[in-house]
PyMOL Python script that loads the backbone (N, CA, C, O; Angstrom):
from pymol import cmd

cmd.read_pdbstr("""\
ATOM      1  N   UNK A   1      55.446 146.958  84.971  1.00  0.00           N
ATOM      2  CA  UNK A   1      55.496 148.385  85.271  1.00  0.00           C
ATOM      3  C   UNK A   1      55.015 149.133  84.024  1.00  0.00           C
ATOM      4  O   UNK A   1      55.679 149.185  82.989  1.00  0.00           O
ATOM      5  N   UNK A   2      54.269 149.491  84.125  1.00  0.00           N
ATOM      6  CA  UNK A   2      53.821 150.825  83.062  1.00  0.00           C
ATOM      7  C   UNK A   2      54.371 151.952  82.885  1.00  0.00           C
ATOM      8  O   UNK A   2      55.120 152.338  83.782  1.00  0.00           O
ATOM      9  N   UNK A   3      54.139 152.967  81.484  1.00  0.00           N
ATOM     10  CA  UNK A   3      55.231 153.608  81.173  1.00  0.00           C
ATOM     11  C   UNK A   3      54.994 154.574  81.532  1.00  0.00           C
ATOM     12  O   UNK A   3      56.010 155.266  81.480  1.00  0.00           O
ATOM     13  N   UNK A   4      53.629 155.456  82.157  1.00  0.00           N
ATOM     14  CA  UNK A   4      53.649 156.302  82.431  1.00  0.00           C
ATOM     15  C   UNK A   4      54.433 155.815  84.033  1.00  0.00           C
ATOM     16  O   UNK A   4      54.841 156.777  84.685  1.00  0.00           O
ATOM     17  N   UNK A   5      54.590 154.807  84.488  1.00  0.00           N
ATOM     18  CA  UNK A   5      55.279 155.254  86.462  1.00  0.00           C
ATOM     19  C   UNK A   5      57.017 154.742  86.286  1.00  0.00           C
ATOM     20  O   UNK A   5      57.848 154.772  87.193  1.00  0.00           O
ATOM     21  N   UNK A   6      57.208 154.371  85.135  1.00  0.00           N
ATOM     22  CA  UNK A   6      58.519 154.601  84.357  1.00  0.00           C
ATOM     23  C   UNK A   6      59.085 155.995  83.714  1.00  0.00           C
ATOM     24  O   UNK A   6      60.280 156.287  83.668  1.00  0.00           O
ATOM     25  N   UNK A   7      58.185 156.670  83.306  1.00  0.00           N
ATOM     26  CA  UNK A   7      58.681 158.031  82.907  1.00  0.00           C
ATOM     27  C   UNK A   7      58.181 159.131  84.234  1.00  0.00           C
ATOM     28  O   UNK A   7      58.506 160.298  84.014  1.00  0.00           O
ATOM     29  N   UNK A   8      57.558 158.929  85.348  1.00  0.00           N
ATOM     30  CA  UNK A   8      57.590 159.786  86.550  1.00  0.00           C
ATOM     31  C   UNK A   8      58.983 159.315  86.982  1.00  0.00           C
ATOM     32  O   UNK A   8      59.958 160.039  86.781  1.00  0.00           O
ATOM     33  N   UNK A   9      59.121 157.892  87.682  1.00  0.00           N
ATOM     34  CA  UNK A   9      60.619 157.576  88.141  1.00  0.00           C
ATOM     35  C   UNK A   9      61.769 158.369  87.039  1.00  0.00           C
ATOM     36  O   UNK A   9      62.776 158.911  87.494  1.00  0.00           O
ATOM     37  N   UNK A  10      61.604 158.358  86.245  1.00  0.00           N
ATOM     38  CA  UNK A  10      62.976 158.918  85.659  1.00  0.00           C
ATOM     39  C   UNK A  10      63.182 160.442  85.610  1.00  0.00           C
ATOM     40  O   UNK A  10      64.285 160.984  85.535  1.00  0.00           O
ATOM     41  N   UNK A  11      61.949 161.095  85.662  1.00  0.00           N
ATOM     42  CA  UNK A  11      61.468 162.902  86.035  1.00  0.00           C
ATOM     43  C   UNK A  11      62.363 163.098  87.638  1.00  0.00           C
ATOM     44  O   UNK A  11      63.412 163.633  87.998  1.00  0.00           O
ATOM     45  N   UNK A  12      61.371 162.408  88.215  1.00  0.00           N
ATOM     46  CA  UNK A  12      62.006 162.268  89.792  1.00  0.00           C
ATOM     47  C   UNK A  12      63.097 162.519  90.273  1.00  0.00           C
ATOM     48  O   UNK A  12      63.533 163.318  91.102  1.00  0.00           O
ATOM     49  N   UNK A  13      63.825 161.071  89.123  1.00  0.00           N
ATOM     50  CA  UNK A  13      65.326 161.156  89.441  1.00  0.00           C
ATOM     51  C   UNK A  13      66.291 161.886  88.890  1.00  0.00           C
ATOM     52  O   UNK A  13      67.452 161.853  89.295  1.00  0.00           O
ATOM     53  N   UNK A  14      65.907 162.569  87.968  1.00  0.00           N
ATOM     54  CA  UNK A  14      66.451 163.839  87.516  1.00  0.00           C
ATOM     55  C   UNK A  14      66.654 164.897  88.429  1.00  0.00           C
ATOM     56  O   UNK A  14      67.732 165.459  88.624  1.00  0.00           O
ATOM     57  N   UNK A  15      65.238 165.229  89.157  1.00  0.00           N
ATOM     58  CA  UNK A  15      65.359 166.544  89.889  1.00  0.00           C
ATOM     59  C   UNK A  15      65.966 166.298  91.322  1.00  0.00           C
ATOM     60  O   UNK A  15      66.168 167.217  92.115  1.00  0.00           O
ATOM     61  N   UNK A  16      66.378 164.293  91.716  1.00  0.00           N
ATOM     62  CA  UNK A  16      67.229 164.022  92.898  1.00  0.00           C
ATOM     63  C   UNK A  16      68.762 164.760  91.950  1.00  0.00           C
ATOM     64  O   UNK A  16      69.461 165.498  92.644  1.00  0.00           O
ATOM     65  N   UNK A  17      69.070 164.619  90.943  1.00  0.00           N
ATOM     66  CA  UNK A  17      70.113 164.354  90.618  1.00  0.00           C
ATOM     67  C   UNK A  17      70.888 166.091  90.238  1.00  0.00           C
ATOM     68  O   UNK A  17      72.062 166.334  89.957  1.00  0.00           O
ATOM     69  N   UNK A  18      69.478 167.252  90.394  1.00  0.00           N
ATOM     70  CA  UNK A  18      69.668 168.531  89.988  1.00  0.00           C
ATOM     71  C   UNK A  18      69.979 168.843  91.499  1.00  0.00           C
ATOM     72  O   UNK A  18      70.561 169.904  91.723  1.00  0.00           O
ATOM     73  N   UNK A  19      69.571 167.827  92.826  1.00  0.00           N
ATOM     74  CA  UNK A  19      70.147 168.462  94.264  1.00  0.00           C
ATOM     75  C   UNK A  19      71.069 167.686  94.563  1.00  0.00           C
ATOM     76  O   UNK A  19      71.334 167.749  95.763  1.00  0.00           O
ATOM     77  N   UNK A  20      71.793 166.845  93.892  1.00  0.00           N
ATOM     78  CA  UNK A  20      73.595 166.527  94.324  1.00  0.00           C
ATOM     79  C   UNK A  20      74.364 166.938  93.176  1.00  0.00           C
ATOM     80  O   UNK A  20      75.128 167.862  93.454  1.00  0.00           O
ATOM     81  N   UNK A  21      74.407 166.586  92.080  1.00  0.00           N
ATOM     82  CA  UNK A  21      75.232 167.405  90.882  1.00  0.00           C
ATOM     83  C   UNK A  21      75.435 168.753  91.128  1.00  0.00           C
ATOM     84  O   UNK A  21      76.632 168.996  91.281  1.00  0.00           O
ATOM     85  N   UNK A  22      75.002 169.331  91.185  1.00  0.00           N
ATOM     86  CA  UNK A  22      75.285 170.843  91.422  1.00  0.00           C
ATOM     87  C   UNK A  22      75.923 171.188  92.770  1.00  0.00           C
ATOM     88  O   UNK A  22      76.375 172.311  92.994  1.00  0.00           O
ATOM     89  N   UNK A  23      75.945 170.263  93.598  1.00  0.00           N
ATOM     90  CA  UNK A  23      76.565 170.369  95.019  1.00  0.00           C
ATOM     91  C   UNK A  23      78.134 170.404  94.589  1.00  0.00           C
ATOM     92  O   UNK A  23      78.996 171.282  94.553  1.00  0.00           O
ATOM     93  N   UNK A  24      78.072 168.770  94.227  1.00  0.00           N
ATOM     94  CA  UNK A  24      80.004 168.550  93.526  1.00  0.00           C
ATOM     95  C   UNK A  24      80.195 169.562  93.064  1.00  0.00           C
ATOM     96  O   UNK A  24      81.156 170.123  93.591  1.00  0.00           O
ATOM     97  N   UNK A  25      79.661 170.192  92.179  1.00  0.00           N
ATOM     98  CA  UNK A  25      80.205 171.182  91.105  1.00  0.00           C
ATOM     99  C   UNK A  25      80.786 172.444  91.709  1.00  0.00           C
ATOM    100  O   UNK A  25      81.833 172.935  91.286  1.00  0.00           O
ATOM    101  N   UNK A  26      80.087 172.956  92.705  1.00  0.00           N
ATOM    102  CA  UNK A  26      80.121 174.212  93.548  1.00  0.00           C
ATOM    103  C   UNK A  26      81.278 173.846  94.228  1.00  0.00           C
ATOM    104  O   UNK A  26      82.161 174.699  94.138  1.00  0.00           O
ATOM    105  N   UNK A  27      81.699 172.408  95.179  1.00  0.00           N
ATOM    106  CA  UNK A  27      82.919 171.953  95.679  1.00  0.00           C
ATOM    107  C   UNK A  27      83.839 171.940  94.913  1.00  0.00           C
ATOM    108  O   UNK A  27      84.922 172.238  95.418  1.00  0.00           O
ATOM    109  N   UNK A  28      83.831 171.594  93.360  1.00  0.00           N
ATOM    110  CA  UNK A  28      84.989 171.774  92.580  1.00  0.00           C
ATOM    111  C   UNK A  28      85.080 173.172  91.536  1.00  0.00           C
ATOM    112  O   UNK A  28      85.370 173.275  90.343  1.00  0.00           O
ATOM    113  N   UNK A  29      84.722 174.097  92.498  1.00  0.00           N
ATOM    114  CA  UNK A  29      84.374 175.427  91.996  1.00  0.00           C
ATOM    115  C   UNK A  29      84.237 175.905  90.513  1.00  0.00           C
ATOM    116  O   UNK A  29      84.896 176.851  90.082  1.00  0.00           O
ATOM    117  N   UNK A  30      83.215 175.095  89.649  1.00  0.00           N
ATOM    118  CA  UNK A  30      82.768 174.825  88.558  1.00  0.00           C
ATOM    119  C   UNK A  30      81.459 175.581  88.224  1.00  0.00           C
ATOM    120  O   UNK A  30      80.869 175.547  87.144  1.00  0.00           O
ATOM    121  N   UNK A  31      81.076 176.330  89.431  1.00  0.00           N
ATOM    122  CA  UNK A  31      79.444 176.826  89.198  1.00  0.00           C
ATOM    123  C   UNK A  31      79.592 177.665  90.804  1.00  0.00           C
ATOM    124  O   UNK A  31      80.128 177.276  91.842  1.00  0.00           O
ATOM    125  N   UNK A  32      78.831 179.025  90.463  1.00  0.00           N
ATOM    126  CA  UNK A  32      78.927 179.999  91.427  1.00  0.00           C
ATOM    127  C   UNK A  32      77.551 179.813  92.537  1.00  0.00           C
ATOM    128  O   UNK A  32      76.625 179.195  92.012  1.00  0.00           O
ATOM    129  N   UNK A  33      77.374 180.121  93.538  1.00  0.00           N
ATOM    130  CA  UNK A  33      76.645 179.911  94.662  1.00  0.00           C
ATOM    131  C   UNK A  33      75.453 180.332  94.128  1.00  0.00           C
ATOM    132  O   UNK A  33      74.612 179.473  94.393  1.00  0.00           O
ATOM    133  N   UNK A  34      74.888 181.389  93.400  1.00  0.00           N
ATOM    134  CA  UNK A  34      73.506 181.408  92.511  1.00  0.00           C
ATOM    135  C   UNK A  34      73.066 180.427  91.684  1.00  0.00           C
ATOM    136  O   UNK A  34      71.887 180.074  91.720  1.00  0.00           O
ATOM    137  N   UNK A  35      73.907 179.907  90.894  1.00  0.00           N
ATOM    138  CA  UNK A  35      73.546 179.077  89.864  1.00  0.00           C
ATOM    139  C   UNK A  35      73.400 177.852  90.993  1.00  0.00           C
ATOM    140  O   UNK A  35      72.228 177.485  90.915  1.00  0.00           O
ATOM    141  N   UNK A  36      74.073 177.089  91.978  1.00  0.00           N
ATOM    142  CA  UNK A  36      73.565 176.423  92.533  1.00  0.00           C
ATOM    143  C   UNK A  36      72.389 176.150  93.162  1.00  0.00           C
ATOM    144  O   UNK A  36      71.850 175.046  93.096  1.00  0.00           O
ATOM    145  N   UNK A  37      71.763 177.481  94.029  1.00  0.00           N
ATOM    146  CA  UNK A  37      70.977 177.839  94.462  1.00  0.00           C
ATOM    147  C   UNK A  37      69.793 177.324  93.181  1.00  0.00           C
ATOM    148  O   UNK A  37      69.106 176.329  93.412  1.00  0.00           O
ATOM    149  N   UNK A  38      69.702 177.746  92.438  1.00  0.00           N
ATOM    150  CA  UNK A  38      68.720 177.679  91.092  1.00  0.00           C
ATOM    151  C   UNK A  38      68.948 176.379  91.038  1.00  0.00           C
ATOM    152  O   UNK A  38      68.207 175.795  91.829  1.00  0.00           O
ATOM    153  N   UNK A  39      69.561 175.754  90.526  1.00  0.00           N
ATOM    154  CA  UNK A  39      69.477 174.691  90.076  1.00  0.00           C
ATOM    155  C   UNK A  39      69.270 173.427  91.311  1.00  0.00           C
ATOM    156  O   UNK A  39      69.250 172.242  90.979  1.00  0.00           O
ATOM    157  N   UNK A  40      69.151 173.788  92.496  1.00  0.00           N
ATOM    158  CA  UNK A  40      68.871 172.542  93.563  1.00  0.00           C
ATOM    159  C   UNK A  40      67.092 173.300  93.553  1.00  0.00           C
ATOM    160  O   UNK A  40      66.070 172.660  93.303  1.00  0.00           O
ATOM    161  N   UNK A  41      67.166 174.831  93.909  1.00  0.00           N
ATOM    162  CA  UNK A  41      65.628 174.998  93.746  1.00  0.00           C
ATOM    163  C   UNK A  41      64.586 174.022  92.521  1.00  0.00           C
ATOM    164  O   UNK A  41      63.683 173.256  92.858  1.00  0.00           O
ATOM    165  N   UNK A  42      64.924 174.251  91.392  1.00  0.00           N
ATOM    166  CA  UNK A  42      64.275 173.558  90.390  1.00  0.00           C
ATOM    167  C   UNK A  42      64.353 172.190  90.856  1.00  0.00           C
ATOM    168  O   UNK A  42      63.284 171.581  90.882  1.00  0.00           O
ATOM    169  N   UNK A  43      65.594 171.468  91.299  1.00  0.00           N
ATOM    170  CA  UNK A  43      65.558 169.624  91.526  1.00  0.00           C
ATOM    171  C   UNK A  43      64.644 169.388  92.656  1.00  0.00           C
ATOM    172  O   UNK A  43      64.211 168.252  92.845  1.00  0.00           O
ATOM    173  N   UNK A  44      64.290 170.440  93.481  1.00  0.00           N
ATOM    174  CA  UNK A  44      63.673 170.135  94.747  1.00  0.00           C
ATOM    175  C   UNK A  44      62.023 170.101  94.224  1.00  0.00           C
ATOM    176  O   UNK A  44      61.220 169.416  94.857  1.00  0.00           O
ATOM    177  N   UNK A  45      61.707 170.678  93.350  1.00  0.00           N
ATOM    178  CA  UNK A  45      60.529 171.065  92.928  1.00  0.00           C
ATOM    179  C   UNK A  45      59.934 169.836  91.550  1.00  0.00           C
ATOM    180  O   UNK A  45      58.882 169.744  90.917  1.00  0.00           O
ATOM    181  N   UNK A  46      60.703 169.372  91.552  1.00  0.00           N
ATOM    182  CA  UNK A  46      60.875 168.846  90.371  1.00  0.00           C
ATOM    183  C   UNK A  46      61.090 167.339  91.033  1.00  0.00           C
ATOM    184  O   UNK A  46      60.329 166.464  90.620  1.00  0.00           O
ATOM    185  N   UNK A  47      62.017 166.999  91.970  1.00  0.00           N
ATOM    186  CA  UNK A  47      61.505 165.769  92.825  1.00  0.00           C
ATOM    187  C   UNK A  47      60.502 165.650  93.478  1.00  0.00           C
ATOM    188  O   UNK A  47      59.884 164.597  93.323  1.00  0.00           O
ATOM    189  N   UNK A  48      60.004 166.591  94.371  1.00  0.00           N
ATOM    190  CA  UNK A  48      58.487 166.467  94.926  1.00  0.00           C
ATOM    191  C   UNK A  48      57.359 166.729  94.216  1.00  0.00           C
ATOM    192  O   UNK A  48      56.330 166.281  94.721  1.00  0.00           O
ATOM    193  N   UNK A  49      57.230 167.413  93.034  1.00  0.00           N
ATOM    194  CA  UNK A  49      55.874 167.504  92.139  1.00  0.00           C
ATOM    195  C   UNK A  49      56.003 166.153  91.445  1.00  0.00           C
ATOM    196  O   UNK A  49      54.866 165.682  91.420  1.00  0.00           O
ATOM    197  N   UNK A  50      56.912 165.263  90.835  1.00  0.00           N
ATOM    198  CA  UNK A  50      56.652 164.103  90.388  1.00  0.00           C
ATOM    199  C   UNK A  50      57.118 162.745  91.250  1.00  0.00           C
ATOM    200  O   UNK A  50      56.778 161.695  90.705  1.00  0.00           O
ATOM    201  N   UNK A  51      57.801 162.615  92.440  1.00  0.00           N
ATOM    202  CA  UNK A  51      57.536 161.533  93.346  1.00  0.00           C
ATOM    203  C   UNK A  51      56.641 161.170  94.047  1.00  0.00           C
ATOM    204  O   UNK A  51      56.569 160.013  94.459  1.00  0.00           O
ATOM    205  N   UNK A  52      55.820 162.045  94.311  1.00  0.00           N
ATOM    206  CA  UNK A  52      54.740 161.699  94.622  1.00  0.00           C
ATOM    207  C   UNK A  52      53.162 160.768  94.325  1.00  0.00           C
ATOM    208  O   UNK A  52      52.255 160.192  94.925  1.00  0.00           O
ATOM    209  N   UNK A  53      53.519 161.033  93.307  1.00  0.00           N
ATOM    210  CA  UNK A  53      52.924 160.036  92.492  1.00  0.00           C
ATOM    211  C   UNK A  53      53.363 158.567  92.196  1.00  0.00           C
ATOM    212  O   UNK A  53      52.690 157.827  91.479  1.00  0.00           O
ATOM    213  N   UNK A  54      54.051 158.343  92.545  1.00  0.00           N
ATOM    214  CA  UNK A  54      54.744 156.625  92.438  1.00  0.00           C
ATOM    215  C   UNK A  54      55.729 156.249  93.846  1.00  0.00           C
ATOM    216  O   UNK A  54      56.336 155.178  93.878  1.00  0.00           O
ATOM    217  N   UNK A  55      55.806 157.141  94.875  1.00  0.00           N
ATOM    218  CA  UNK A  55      56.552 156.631  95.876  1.00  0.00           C
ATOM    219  C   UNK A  55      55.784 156.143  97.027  1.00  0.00           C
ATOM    220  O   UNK A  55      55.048 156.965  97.574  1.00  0.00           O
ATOM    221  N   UNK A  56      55.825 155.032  97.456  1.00  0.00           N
ATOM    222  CA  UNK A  56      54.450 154.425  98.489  1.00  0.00           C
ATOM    223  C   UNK A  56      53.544 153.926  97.792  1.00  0.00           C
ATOM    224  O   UNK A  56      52.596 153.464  98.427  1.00  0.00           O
ATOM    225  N   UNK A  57      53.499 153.844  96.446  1.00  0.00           N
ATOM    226  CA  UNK A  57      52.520 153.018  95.587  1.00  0.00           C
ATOM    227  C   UNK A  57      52.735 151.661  95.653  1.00  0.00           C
ATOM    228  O   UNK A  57      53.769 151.158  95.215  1.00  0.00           O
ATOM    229  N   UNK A  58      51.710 150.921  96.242  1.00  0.00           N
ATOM    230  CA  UNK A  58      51.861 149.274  96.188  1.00  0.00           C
ATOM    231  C   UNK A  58      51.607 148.637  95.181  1.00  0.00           C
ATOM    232  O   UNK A  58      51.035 149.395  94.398  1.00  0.00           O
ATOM    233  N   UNK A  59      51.737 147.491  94.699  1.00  0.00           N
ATOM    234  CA  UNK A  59      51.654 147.077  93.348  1.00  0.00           C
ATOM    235  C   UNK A  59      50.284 146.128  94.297  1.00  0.00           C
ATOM    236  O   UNK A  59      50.266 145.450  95.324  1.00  0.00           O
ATOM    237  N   UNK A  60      49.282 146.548  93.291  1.00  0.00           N
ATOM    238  CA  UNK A  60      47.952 146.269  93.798  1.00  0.00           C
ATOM    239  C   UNK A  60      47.555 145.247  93.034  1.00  0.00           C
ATOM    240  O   UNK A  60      46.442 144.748  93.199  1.00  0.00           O
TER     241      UNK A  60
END
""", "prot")
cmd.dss("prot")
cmd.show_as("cartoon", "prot")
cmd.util.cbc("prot")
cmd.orient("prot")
C-alpha cells in the first residue's frame, strides 16, 4: 500500500468519525445542535472529497 492511499484512508476516516462523534456528544449534551450541525457538515465533506479516491480501487 502506498502512502499517499494510506494518508487519503486516514483523511476519510476522520471526516467518518466528524459524522458519529459529534452525534454521542449532542446525546450526552456536551455540544449544542449548531456546533453539531457544523461539525457533521465538514465530516460529510471531508469523507466524500477524499474517499473517493481509494474506495472501489482494485489492487491492479
Amino acid at each position: 500500500m502506498n502512502i499517499m492511499k494510506l494518508a487519503l484512508k486516514i483523511i476519510s476516516y476522520s471526516g467518518l468519525g466528524l459524522t458519529i462523534i459529534p452525534s454521542i456528544l449532542f446525546l450526552m449534551d456536551k455540544i449544542e445542535l449548531s456546533q453539531l450541525k457544523l461539525y457533521m457538515l465538514i465530516g460529510v465533506f471531508v469523507w466524500f472529497g477524499s474517499a473517493v479516491f481509494w474506495i472501489g480501487k482494485g489492487k491492479k
